[in-house]
N, C-alpha and C positions, 0 to 999 in steps of 0.2 A: 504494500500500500504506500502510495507515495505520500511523504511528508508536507504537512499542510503547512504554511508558512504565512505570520503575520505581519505584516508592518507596522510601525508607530507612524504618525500623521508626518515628523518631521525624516523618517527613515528612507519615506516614499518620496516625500521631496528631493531629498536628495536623490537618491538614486531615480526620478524619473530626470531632473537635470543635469544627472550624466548619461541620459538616452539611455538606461537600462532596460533591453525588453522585459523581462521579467516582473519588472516594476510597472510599467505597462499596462500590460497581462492581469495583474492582479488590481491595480485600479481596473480598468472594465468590467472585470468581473465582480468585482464588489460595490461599483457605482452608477454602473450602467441602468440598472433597475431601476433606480429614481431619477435619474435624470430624463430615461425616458417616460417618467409619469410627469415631468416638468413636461416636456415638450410636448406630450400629449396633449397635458392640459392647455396649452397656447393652438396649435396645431395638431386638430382633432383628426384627420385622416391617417390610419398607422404607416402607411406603407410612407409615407412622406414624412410621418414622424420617422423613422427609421433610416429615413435618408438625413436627415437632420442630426441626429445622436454620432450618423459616422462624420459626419463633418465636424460635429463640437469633439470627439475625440484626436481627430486630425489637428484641430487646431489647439486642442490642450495639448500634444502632443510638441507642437509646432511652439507652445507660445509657453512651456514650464517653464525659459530659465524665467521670465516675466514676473510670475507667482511670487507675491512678498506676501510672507509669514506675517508678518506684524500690520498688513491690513484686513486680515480675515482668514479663515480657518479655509484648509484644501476645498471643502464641498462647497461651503458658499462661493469660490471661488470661480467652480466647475458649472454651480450653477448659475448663474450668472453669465458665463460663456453661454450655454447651454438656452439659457431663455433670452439673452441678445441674439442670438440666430435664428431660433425660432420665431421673434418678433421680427426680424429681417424678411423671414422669408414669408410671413402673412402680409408684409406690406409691399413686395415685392411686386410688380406689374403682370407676371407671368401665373405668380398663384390668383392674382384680382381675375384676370379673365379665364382662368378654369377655373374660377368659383363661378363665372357668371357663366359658362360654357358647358356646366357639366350637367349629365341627365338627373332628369328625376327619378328618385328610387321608391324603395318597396316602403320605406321607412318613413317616409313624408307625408303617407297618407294614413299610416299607422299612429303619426305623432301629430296629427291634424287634430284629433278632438282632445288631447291631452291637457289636464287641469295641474301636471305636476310644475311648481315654480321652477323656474331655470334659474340658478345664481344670477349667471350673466345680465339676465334682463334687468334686474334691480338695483344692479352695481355693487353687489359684495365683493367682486373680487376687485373691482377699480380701488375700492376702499382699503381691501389686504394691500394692495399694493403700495398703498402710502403708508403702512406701516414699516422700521425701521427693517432692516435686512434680516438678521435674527430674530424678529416675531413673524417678519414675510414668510419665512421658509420653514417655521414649526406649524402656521396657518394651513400654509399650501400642503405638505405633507399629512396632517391630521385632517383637516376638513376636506380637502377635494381631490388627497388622493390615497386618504383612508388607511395611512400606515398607524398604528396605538403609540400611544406615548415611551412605551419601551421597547418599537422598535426605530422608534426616530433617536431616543437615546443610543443604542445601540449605531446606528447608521452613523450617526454625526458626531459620534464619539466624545457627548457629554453626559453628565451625571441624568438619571432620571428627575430627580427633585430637580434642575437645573429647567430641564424640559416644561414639567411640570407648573414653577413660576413663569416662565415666559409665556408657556402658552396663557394662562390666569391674566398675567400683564397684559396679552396678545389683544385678548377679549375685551379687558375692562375699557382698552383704547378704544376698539373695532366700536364698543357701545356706544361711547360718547361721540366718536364721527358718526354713528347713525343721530343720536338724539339732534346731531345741528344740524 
């Protein structure tokens, strides 16, 4: 059975800024997962999210020696790549006219009579978004793409109680931008 190997956040840095594949290899596979429920969540088609996830790993690739520790932790870093490209590529010319280009499906007239609220239409997420970077990404994780609070601890490699307060802070914010 081959040896399972861990890195520390600062281990991986390094050795992804000396081009190590290995180091690579084990970022995708441990990050890949949520970055593509980022990108899903911005860019709902999968096969196009997919095309997206290899481009932000290309470019995390491309752009690690870049990555300074002391402005934010590896994932927000990742993420962040990760959902500027995906915002790229919704505002792009080419996805605007195959949004406007493409057929109608099975699914539009299935969700024709639908009474369930769409985040979207009422501006919840316009609103996550104005929260700081560290509430934005326990939000978007926990509420729209349904990981529990220990495994977002686990993912982002802080304490659960850690998690826990911010998401609590997250909310009490999210409230008062809805009261005004």
């Amino acid at each position: 059975m081959p040896e399972i190997v861990k890195y520390t956040e600062e281990e991986l840095v390094t050795l992804l800024k000396e081009r190590q594949q290995n180091a690579f290899s084990y970022l995708y596979d441990h990050y890949s997962g949520a970055l593509y429920n980022v990108i899903l969540a911005i860019v709902p088609e999968h096969e196009q999210a997919s095309d997206v996830l290899q481009e932000v790993f290309v470019k995390i690739w491309r752009m690690s020696e870049s990555y300074d520790a002391t402005r934010g932790r590896l994932f927000t870093w990742m993420m962040n790549i990760a959902r500027n490209a995906s915002i790229d590529v919704i505002r792009s010319k080419s996805y605007q006219n195959n949004q406007q280009n493409r057929e109608l499906t099975e699914t539009v007239y299935e969700s024709g009579g639908s009474t369930a609220t769409n985040i979207d239409k009422i501006g919840l997420r316009k609103l996550v978004h104005t929260l700081k970077d560290d509430y934005k990404v326990l939000v978007e994780l926990s509420y729209f793409e349904g990981f529990t609070q220990d495994e977002i601890s686990k993912m982002l490699n802080i304490p659960l109680g850690t998690v826990k307060t911010r998401l609590r802070a997250a909310l009490l914010q999210l409230r008062e931008l809805v009261k005004n």
